[in-house]
C-alpha positions in Angstrom: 170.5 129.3 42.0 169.4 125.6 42.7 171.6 122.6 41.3 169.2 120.1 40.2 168.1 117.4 42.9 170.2 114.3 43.2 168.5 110.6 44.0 171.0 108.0 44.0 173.1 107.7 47.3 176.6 108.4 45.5 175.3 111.6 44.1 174.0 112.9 47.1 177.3 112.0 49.2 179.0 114.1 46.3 177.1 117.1 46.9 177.2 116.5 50.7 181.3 116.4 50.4 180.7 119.6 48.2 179.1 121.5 50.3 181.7 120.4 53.5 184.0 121.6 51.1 182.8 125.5 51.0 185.0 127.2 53.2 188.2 126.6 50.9 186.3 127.4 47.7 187.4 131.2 47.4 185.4 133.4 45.0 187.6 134.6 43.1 187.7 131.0 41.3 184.4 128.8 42.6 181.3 129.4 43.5 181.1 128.5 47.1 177.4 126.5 47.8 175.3 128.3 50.1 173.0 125.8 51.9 172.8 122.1 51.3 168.6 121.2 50.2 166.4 118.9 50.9 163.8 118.7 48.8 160.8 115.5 47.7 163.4 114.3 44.4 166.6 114.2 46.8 169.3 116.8 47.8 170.6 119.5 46.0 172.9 122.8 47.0 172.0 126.5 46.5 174.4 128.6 44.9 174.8 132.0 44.2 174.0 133.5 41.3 176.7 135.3 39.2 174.5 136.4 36.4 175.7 134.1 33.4 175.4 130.8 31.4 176.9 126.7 31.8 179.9 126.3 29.6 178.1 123.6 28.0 175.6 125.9 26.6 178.2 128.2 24.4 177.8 126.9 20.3 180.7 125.0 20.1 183.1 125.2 17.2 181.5 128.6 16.2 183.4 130.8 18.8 185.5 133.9 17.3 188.8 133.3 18.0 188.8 136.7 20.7 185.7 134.7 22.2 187.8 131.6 22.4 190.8 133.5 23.6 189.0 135.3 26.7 187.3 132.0 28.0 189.9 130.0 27.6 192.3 132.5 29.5 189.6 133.1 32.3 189.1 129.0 32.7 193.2 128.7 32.9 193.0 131.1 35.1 190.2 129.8 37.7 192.7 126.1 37.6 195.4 127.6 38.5 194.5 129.8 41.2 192.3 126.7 42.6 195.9 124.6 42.1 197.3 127.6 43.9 195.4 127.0 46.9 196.1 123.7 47.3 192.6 121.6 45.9 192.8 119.3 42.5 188.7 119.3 41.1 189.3 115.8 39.2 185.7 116.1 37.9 186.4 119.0 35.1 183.4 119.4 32.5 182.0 121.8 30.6 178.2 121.5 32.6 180.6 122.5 36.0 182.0 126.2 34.9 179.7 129.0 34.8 180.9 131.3 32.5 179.7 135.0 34.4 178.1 138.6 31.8 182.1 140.3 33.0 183.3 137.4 31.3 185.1 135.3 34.4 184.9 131.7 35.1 183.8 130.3 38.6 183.8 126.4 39.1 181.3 123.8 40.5 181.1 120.0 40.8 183.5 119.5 43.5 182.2 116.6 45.1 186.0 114.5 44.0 187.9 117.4 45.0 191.2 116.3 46.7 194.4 117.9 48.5 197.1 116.8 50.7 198.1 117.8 53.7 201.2 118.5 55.4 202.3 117.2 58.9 205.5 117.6 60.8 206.5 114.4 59.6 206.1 115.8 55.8 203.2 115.3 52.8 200.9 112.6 53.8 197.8 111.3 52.0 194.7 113.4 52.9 191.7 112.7 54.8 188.5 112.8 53.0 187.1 114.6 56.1 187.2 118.6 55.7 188.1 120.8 57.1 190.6 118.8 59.7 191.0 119.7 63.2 194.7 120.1 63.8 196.0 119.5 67.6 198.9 120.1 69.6 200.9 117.4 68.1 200.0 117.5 64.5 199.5 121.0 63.5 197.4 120.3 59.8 197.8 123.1 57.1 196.9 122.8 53.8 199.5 122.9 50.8 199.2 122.7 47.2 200.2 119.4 45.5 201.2 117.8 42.4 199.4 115.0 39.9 197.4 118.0 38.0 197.5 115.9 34.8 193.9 115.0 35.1 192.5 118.6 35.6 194.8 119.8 32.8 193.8 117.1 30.1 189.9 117.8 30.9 191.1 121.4 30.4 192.7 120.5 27.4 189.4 118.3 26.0 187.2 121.1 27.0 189.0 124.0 25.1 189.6 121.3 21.8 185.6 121.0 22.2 184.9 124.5 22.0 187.0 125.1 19.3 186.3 121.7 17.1 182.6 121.4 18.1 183.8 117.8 19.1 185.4 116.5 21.9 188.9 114.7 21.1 189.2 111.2 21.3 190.5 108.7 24.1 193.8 109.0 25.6 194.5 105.6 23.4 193.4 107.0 20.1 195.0 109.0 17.8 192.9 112.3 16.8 193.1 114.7 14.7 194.9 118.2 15.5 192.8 121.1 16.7 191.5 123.1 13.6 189.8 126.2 13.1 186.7 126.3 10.8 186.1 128.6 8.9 183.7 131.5 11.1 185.7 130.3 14.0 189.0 131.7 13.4 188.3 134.9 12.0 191.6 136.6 12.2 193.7 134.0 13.2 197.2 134.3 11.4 198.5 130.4 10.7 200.8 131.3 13.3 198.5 131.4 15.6 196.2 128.8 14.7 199.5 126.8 15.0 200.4 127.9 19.1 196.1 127.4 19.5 196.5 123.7 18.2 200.1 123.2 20.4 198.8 124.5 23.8 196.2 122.0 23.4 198.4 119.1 22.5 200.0 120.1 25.4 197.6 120.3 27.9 196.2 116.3 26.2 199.9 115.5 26.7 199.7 114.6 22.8 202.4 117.0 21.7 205.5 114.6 20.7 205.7 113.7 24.8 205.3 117.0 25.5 202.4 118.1 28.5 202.4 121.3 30.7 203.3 120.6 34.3 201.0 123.2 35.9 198.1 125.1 34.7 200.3 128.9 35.2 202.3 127.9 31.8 199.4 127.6 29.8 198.1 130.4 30.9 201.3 132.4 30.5 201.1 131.2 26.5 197.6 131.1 26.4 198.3 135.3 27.4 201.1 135.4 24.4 198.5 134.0 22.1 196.0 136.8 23.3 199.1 139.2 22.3 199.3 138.3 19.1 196.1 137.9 18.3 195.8 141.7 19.3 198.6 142.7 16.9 198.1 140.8 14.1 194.3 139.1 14.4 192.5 142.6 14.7 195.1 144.5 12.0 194.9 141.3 9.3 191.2 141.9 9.9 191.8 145.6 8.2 193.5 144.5 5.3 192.1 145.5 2.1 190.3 142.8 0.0 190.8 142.2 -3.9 188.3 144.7 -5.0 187.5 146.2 -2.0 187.2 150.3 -1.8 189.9 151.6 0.5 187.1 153.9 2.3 185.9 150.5 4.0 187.5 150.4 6.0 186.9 153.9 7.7 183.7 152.2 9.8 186.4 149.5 11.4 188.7 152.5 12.1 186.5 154.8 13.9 185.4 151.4 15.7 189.0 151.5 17.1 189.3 154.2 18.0 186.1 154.4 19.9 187.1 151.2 21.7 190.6 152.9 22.6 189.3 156.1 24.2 186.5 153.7 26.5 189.7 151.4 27.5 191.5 155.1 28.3 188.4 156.2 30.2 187.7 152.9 31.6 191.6 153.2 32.8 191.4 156.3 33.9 188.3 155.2 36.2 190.2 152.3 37.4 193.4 154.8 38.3 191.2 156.6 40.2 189.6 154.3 42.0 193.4 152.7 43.3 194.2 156.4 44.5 191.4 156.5 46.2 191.8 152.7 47.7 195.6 153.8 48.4 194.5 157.0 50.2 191.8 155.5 52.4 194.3 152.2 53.4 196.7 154.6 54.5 194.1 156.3 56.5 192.9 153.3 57.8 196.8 152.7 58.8 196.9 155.8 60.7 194.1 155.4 62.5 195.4 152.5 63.4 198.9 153.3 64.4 197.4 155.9 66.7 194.9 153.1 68.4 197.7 150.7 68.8 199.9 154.0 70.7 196.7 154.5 72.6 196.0 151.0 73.9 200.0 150.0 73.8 198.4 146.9 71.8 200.6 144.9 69.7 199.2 143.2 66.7 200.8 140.3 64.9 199.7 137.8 61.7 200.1 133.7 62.3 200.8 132.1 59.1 199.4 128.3 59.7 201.1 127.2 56.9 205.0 128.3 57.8 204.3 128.5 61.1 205.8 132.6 61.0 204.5 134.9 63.2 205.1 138.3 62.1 205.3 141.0 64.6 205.0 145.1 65.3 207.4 146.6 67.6 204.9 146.8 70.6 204.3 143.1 70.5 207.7 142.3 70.6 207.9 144.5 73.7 204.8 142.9 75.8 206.6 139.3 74.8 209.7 140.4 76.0 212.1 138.9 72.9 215.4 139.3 73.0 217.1 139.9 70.8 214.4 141.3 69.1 212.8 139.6 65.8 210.6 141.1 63.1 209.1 137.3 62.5 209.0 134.7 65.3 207.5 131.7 65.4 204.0 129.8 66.5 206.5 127.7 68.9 208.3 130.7 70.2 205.3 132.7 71.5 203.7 129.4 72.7 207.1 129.1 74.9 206.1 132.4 76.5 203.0 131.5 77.8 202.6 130.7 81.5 202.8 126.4 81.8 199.5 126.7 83.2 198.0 128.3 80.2 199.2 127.0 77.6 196.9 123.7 76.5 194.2 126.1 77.4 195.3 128.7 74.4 196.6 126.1 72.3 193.4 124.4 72.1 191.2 127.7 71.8 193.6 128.5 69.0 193.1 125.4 67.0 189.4 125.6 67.8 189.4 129.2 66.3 191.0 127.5 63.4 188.8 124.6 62.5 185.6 126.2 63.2 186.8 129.8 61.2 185.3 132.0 64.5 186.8 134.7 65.8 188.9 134.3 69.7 189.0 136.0 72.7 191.0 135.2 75.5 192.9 136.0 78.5 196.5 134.7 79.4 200.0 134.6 81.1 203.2 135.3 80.0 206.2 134.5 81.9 209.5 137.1 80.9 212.6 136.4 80.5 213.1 137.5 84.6 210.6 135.0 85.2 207.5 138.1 86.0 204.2 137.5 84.8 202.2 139.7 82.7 198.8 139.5 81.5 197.8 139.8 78.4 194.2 140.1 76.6 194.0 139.0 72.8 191.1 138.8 69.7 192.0 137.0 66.6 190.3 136.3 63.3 190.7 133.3 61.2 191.1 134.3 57.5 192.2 132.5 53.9 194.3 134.4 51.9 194.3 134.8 47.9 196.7 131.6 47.5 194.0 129.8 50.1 196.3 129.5 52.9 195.5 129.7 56.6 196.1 133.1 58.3 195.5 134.1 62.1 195.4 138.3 62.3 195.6 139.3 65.9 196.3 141.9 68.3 197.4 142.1 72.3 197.2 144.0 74.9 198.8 144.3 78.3 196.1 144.0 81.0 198.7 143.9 84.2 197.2 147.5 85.7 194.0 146.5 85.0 194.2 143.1 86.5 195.9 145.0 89.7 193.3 147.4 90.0 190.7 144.8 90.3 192.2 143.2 92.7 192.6 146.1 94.9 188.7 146.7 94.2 188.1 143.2 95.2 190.3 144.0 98.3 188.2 147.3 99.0 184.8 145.2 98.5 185.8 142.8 100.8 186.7 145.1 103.6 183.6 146.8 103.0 181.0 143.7 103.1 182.9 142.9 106.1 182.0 146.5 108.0 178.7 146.5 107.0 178.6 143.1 108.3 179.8 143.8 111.6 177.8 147.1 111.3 174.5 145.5 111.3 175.5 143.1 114.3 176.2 146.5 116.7 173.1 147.7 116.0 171.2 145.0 117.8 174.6 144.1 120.2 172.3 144.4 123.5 169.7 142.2 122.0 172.6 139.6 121.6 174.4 140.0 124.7 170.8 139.2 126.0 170.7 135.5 124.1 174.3 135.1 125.3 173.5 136.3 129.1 170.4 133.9 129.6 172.5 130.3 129.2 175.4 131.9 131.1 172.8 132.5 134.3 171.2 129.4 133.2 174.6 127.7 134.1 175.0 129.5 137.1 171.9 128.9 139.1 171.7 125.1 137.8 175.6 124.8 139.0 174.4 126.3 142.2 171.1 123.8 142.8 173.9 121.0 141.7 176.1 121.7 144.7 172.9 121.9 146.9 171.9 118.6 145.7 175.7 117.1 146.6 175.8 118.3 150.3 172.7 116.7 151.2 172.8 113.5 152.9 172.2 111.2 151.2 173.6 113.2 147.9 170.4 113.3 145.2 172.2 112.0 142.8 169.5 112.1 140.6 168.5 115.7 140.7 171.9 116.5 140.1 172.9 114.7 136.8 169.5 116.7 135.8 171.1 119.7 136.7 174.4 118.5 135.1 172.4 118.2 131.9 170.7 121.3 132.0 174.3 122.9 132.4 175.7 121.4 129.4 172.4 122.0 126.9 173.1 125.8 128.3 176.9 126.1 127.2 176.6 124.2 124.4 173.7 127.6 123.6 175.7 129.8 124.6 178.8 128.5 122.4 176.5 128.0 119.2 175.2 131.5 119.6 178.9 132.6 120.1 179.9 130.9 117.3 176.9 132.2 114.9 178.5 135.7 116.2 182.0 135.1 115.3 181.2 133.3 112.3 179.6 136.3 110.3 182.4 139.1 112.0 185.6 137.8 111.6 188.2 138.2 109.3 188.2 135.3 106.6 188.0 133.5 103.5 185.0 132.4 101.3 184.3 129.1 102.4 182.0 127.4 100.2 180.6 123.9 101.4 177.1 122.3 101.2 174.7 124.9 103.6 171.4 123.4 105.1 169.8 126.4 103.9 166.3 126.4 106.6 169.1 126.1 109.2 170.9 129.2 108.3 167.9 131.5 108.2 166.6 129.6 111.7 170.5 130.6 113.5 170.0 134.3 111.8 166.3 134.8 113.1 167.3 133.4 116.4 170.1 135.9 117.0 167.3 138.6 116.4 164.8 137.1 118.4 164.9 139.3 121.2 165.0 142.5 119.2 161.8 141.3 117.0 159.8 140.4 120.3 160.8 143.7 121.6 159.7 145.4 118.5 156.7 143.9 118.8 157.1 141.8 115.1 155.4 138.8 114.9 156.8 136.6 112.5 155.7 134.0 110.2 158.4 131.2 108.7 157.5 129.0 105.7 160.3 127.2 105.7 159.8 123.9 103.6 163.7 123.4 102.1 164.1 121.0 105.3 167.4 119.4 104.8 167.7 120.6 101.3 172.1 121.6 100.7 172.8 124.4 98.9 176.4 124.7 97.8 177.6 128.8 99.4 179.2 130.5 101.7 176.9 130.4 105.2 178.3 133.6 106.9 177.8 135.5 103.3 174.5 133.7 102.8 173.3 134.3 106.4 174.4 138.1 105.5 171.9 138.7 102.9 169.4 137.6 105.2 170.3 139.7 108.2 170.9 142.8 105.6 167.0 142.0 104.8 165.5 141.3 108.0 166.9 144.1 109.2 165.7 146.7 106.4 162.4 144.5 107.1 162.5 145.7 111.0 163.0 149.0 109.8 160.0 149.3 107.4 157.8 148.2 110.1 158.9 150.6 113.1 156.7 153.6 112.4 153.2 151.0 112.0 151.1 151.4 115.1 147.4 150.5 113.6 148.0 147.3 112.5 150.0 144.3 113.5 153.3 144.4 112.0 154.3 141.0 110.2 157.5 139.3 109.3 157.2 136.2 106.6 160.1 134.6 106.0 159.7 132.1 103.3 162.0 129.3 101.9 161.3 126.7 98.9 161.8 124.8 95.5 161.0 126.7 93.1 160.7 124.2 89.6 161.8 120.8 88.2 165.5 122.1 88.3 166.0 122.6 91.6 165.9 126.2 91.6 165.6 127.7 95.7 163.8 130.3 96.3 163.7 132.8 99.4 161.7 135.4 99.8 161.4 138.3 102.8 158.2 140.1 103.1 156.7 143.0 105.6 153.8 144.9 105.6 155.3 147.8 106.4 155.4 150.9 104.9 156.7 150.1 101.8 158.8 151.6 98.8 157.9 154.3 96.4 157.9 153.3 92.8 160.4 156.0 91.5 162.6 154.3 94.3 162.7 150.5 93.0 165.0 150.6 90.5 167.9 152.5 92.4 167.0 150.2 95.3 170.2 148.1 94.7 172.0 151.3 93.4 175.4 151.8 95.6 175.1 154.9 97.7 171.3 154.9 96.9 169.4 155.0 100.3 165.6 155.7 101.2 167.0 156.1 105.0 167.9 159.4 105.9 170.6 158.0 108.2 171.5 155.4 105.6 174.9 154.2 103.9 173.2 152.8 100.9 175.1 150.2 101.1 173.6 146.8 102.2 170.9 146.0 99.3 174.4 146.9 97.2 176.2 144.2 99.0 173.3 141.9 99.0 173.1 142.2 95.4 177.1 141.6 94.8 176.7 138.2 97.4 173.8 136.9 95.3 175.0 137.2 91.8 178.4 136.0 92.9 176.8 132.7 93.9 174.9 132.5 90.3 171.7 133.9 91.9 169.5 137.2 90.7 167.9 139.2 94.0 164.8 141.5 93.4 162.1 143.7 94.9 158.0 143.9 94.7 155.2 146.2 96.1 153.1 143.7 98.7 149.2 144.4 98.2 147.4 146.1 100.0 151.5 147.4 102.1 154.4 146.4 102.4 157.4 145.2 100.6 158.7 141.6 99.4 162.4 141.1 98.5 162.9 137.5 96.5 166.4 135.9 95.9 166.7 132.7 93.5 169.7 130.5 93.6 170.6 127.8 90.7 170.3 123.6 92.4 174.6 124.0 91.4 174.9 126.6 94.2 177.6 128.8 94.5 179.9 130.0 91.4 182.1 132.4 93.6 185.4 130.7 91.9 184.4 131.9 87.9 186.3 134.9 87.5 183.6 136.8 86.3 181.6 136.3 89.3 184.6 137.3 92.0 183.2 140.4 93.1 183.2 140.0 96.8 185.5 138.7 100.0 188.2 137.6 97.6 190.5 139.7 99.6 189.7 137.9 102.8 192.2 134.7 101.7 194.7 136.1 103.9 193.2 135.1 108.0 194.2 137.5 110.1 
């Protein structure tokens, strides 16, 4: 249901403060909005429907007193719990209670709701900003307060309205004491009439100085009132009338007695139901208790407002306490946490709490014997019945696991350096052959040098040529050399801007002898020029040896055509995206073989490892790039690889598949 539209700009910034207000309006005693309108006439908030009527609407000063008595206890009721959680409505009226068909009260209108909150420092004024984002240093909980004298004399005026059919007049007027007309109080002893009439005195703090404090001690006599009313409302109803034959009263009897065996019925239902609930929550425990010995998980329940934790026996294991408590505290576990985590998951958890999401995180713990363990944990933000704070959680010791992953990382590494140094041997002779040529380059232009010097006069000339010549050969020679040792030995991820053309350029000139002597002619697009890319060059010039050789392969049984090698670098959109791509028209790959292509183990060799696509794979998503594979029209195959403009994202932890373990030089 739809709250009619509001116009004026105070109006609106009521419902708008309303609707902020939602997630601390619990059902059992408001009726939370559920979206906040815009509509041609102005705003208005949707809320849903309970299935009953506006207080307003009930004829007023024509209630039976067991009518009067029901609302009136249900509307006490609603107050208090809403004083119980800590909020004051200050706008109380009749056209702001929804009186539901099961007969409970849910309340509206609370765009001049208030509370206080509580700091270290003690109660403080509130904010009119909600929720409030608490922090490190002020940790914001919400309490219940006092001043409820305005809700409980609009109570009062409301209940003296439905009763009188008038409202009561100002607080500086005298008025007349609550009657009962006649239809209204059917059944109503004078004694009663007489605790109706105090109670509302009371609550319009017109009772000889007397008012109620809190809404609970109305409602406590409002339930003594109820009582009575039962014993001697419903029996004074059944007394015999001047005149009246006694067998009258037989219809109201059997009436009674109908109404007591539904209310057994209805209790025996209800007893039922409880088993039922009590049987399935202790299942539910079970299940639970045997998860929690499964996973060695501890769980534990945060309350924000006492700052208790409460924990099971496993939790107080992983933390380590000593000696150890049932109940900690917030500032206790936080001590636990490794320094180096803990703004981190002091600021996730206040997060969690503003925003009501569920967490999950990783941390550090530091023991008493100054070890470290990890721990995983999930939370849930939740508002209990009084509408206080609560944090349910559970942990879970992650130490193995972390352990095992990084002897993984360890195994991966070693591996992606084999196959590395794998590829290089099988085209060693093809290298030695770049390296040999500078070396006798050297030598014969060191030998034409000294022939130059022992002539008379010395050709100067001709030899600083040949000087020259011998230094644009070493320095070959040790760039080649380099290139070689660069993508075999034994180290860490190094991760730096890479001039990407350059990389592929050093790669296909280390196989340029094997390609001319396989008879491949290839064709380089390369238009990145001095484009940086933020990687790892040996692991980057790796992927592109891995291809180039599976390339070389592809093409070595093609004798009726000419075998081609493109090799293919560019930008691929606005964002920067580079692209590289490896083709050759070779023989190709079958189609129930491309989606195992990057498969480890998988191999369409019969001599092969199945390894390098693998590896290529594990290099490219660990620098936040995706590698894939298409069919080349009319033969051949095309491997593509995309890398994001922000390069390389080898240090997230979910991306440290590869080389970690090659920190450690040896």
């Amino acid at each position: 249901m739809a709250a009619s539209p509001a116009q004026n700009p105070a109006a609106q910034q009521l419902l708008e403060r309303e609707f902020d207000l939602r997630i601390r309006l619990h059902s059992n005693w408001a009726l939370p909005p559920l979206s906040l309108q815009t509509y041609d006439q102005g705003l208005a908030l949707v809320f849903p429907d309970p299935g009953g009527v506006s207080l307003c609407s009930l004829p007023k000063g024509r209630l039976d007193i067991g009518d009067f008595l029901s609302i009136a206890l249900a509307l006490t009721a609603a107050v208090d719990d809403m004083h119980s959680s800590g909020m004051l409505h200050l706008a109380l009226h009749p056209s702001s209670i929804v009186l539901a068909h099961n007969r409970r009260v849910y309340l509206t209108g609370f765009g001049k709701a208030n509370y206080l909150s509580k700091t270290p420092r003690g109660f403080e004024c509130a904010s009119n900003v909600f929720p409030i984002r608490a922090t490190s240093d002020q940790r914001t909980i919400f309490h219940g307060m006092d001043g409820h004298g305005d809700d409980l004399h609009a109570l009062g005026a409301i209940l003296y309205e439905l009763l009188n059919g008038e409202p009561p007049f100002s607080r500086a007027d005298d008025f007349d004491p609550l009657r009962l007309p006649s239809g209204s109080g059917a059944g109503a002893s004078p004694d009663l009439r007489e605790r109706l009439s105090t109670i509302t005195l009371k609550l319009l703090g017109r009772r000889n100085g007397e008012c109620y404090q809190s809404a609970k001690s109305a409602l406590t006599d409002l339930i003594d009132c109820r009582g009575e009313w039962r014993k001697v409302g419903k029996a004074a109803s059944c007394l015999s009338l001047p005149g009246a034959d006694v067998h009258e009263l037989a219809p109201t009897q059997n009436a009674l007695s109908r109404e007591n065996a539904d209310l057994s019925r209805q209790l025996q239902i209800e007893r039922e139901r409880r088993r039922n609930a009590e049987d399935a929550l202790e299942a539910s425990k079970a299940s639970i208790n045997i998860a929690r010995l499964l996973t060695r998980a501890g769980t534990w329940r945060w309350n924000v407002a006492s700052g208790e934790l409460s924990c099971c026996e496993e939790l107080v294991r992983l933390l380590d306490f000593n000696p150890a408590p049932h109940t900690a505290t917030f500032e206790e576990f936080m001590a636990r946490v490794h320094c180096e985590d803990r703004t981190r998951v002091e600021r996730e958890l206040y997060e969690a709490l503003s925003t009501h999401k569920s967490l999950q995180h990783e941390f550090r713990i530091t023991l008493a014997h100054g070890s470290l363990r990890h721990l995983r944990s999930a939370g849930q933000v939740k508002v209990n019945r009084a509408g206080r704070l609560e944090f349910d959680g559970s942990l879970m010791d992650i130490s193995h696991e972390k352990r095992s992953d990084e002897a993984l990382r360890q195994v991966q590494g070693e591996l992606a350096r084999v196959a590395r140094i794998s590829a290089m041997g099988q085209f060693a002779a093809s290298m030695a052959h770049d390296v040999s040529q500078p070396l006798a380059a050297i030598v014969l232009n060191a030998e034409a040098g000294l022939c130059w010097l022992r002539q008379q006069p010395a050709q100067l000339a001709q030899l600083e040529d040949a000087l020259k010549q011998i230094r644009e050969a070493g320095q070959s020679a040790g760039n080649m050399i380099r290139s070689i040792r660069r993508m075999a030995c034994k180290s860490g991820p190094e991760f730096a801007p890479v001039t990407v053309d350059d990389a592929i350029r050093e790669v296909l000139q280390l196989f340029r002898a094997e390609l001319q002597n396989r008879k491949i002619k290839v064709c380089s697009e390369l238009t990145l020029c001095a484009h940086l890319l933020n990687a790892d060059r040996a692991q980057l010039q790796q992927v592109i040896m891995n291809l180039l050789l599976n390339a070389i392969d592809a093409m070595s049984g093609i004798e009726n055509r000419t075998r081609l090698l493109y090799v293919r670098s560019a930008i691929m959109d606005k964002s920067g995206t580079v692209r590289l791509s490896i083709e050759d028209n070779g023989t190709g790959i079958e189609a129930n073989s491309a989606d195992r292509l990057f498969d480890p183990l998988f191999s369409t060799k019969p001599d092969g490892m199945g390894m390098g696509l693998a590896i290529c794979r594990s290099i490219v998503e660990a620098h936040g790039g995706r590698i894939w594979c298409t069919s080349r029209q009319p033969n051949g195959t095309s491997f593509h690889i995309t890398f994001p403009a922000d390069g390389a994202r080898l240090g997230a932890p979910d991306h440290q598949h590869i080389l970690d373990s090659e920190k450690k030089a040896t």
